[in-house]
N, C-alpha and C positions, 0 to 999 in steps of 0.2 A: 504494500500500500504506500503510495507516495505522501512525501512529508508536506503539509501544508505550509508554504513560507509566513513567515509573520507580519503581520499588516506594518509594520514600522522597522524597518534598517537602522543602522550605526546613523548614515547621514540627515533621515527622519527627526531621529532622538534628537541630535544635539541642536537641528533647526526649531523645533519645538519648543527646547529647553531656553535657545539664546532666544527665539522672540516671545517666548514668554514673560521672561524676563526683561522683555525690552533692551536689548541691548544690540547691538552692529557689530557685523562680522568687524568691521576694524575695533569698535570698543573690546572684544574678546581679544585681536590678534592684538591691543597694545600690551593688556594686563598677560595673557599667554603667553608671550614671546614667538608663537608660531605665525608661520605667513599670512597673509590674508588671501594669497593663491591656494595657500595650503587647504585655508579652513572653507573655502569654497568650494576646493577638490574635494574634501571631505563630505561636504552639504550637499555636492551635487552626482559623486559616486565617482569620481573620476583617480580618487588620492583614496588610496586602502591603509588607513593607519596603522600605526606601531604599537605594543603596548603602551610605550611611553609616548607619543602623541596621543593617544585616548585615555591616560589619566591624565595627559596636561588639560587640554578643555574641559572634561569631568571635574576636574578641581575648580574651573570658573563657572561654568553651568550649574553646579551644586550637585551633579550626577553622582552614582558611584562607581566610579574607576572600574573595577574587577568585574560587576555588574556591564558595564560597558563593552569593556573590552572582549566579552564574551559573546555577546551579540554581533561583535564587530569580527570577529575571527572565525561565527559561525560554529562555536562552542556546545553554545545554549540552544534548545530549545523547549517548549514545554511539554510533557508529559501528560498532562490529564488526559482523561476520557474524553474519547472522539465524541459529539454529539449523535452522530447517526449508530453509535454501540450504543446508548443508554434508552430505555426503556418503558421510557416516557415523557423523553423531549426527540422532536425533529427537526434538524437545523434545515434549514429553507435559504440554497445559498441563489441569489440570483443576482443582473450586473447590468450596470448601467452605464453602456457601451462595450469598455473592458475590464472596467472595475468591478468586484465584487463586492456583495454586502450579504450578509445574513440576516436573517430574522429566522425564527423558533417556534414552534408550537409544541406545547405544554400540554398531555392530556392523563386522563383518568379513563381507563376502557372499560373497568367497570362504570362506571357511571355512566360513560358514554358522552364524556363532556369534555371541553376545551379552548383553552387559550393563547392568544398568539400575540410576542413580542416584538414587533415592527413589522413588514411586509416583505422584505428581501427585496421587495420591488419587481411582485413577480406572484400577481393574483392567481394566478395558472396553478402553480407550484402547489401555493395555501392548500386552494379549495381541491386538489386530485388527492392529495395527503389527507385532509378531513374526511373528502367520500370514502374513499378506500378505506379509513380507519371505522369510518360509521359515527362519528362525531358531529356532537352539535357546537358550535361556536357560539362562548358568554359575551367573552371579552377581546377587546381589542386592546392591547396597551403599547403605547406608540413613548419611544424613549426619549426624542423628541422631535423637532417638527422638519427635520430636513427632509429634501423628496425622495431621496434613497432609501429612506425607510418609511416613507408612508405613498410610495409610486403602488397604483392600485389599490389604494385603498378602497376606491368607491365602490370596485369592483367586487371586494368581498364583502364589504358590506351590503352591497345588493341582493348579494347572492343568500347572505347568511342571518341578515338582521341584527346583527350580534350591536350589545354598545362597547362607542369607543371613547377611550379613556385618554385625555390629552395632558400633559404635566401643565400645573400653573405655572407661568412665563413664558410656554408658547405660544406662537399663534393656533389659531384657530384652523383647525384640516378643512374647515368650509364645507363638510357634506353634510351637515342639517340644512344648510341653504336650500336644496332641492328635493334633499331624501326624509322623510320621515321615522329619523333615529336617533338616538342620543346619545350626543357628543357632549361629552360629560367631562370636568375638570376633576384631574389628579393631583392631590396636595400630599407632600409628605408625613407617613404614617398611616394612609391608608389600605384597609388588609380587605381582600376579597376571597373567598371560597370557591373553589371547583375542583369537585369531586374530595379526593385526598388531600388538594394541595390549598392551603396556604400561602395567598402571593400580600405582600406585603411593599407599597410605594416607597422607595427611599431617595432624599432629595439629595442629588449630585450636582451641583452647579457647575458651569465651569467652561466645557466645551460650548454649549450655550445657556443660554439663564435661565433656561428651566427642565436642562440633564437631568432622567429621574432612570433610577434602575430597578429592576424588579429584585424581592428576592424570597426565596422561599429555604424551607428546611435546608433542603439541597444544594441548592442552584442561586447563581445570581445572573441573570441576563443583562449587560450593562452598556450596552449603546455603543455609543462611542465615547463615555467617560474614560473605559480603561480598556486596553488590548494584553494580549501577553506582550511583556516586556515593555509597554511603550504604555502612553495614553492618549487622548484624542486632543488636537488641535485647543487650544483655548482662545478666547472670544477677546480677552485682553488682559492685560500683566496682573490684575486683579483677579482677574479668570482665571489664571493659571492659578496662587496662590490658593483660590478657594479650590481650584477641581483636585489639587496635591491633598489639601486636609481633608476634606469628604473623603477621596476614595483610603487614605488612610483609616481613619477614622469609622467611616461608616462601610466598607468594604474590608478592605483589608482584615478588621478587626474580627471579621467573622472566622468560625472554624475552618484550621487548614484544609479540610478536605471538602469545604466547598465548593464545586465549579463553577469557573466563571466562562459566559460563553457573551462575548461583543459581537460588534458590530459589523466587526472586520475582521480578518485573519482568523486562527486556533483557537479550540477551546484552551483553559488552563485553569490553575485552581489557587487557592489564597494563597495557599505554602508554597506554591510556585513563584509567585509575585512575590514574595515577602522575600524570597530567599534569591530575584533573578532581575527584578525589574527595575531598572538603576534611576528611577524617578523615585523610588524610597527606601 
């Protein structure tokens, strides 16, 4: 079975890391000491670093060197449970152009019920996964409001009636406008039931202002807050700052052997992050 590559590289991380921080490849290359050809070769895949080139930025980014360097030498990767071997989540990978994105669906087969964490962008996929299973669809829960993860929505909602549940501080997916269903706000700390599972709202800010990841016993499905190894894109140097504590904090913090399945790239699990992802 081929290795899934991880949604975020050596040169990803540390572009993440310096604009998150607000800062200019020349403000890193004056405090660094390395080139500003260097650290662009780096940013842009063309300059494969050293160890020691990868804990000098690491030391200005605030990364962790070892952490780093292990992603960048092709070291690391994460371990957890594939989504499509577990037994009651189905990763729904679909792409927009060439990109990929996931979304998840969550079910209980005894009950006969289920629900789904973004769209993959690829109503097709959803709805032949639900018929096939014999599932009826509660919930919609959308991570947040980009169109990679809510492309098709309307469509399974047509199909399904199910309500969809948007985090507070996104916009609005605009299908009450025409459809008769309810698009309903998700606030942090809200917990829904289906079947066995336990989903519970947890607010991640960060990526955008209103990042919200699901998380159950098990599982945390987390958008594009956090990837293995890496984390998603932040909205501004404050944004970084908050999306670093929450997923500390409110992720991280949960049991090692929870897995995490994003947005983007491999599944992975807490103890994997804790012990690999050089953003903590």
């Amino acid at each position: 079975m081929s290795i899934e590559p991880l949604e975020d590289e050596f040169g990803d991380i540390i572009q993440k890391a310096r604009n998150g921080l607000g800062l200019t490849i020349k403000q890193v290359s004056d405090v660094s000491g390395l080139s500003v050809s260097i650290l662009e070769g780096m940013e842009s895949y063309r300059h494969k670093p050293s160890e020691k080139e990868a804990g000098t930025v690491a030391a200005v980014l605030g990364l962790n060197p070892g952490r780093l360097y292990a992603i960048a030498s092709g070291s690391w990767h994460p371990q957890g449970c594939p989504p499509g071997m577990m037994s009651d989540v189905v990763a729904i990978t679909g792409t927009v152009g060439s990109y990929k994105v996931n979304g998840y669906i969550l079910y209980d087969s005894e009950a006969g019920e289920a629900v789904i964490f973004d769209t993959a962008n690829d109503s097709k996929a959803v709805l032949q996964n639900l018929q096939a299973r014999g599932l009826r669809l509660r919930y919609v829960f959308i991570t947040h409001c980009h169109s990679d993860h809510t492309g098709g929505l309307r469509e399974i909602i047509s199909a399904t009636r199910a309500e969809v549940y948007i985090p507070a501080g996104e916009p609005s997916a605009g299908i009450s406008d025409s459809m008769k269903v309810r698009e309903c706000t998700v606030t942090d700390g809200m917990e829904f039931r289906v079947g066995r599972h336990n989903v519970k709202a947890v607010s991640t800010p960060g990526h955008t202002y209103g990042s919200t990841c699901y998380i159950t016993e098990d599982y945390c499905f987390s958008g594009d807050t956090l990837f293995a190894g890496s984390v998603g894109k932040s909205n501004s140097s404050d944004g970084y700052r908050t999306q670093l504590r929450a997923v500390m904090n409110r992720v991280l913090s949960l049991s090692n052997e929870v897995r995490i399945f994003p947005g983007h790239g491999p599944a992975t699990t807490v103890a994997e992050e804790l012990g690999h992802n050089p953003f903590f």
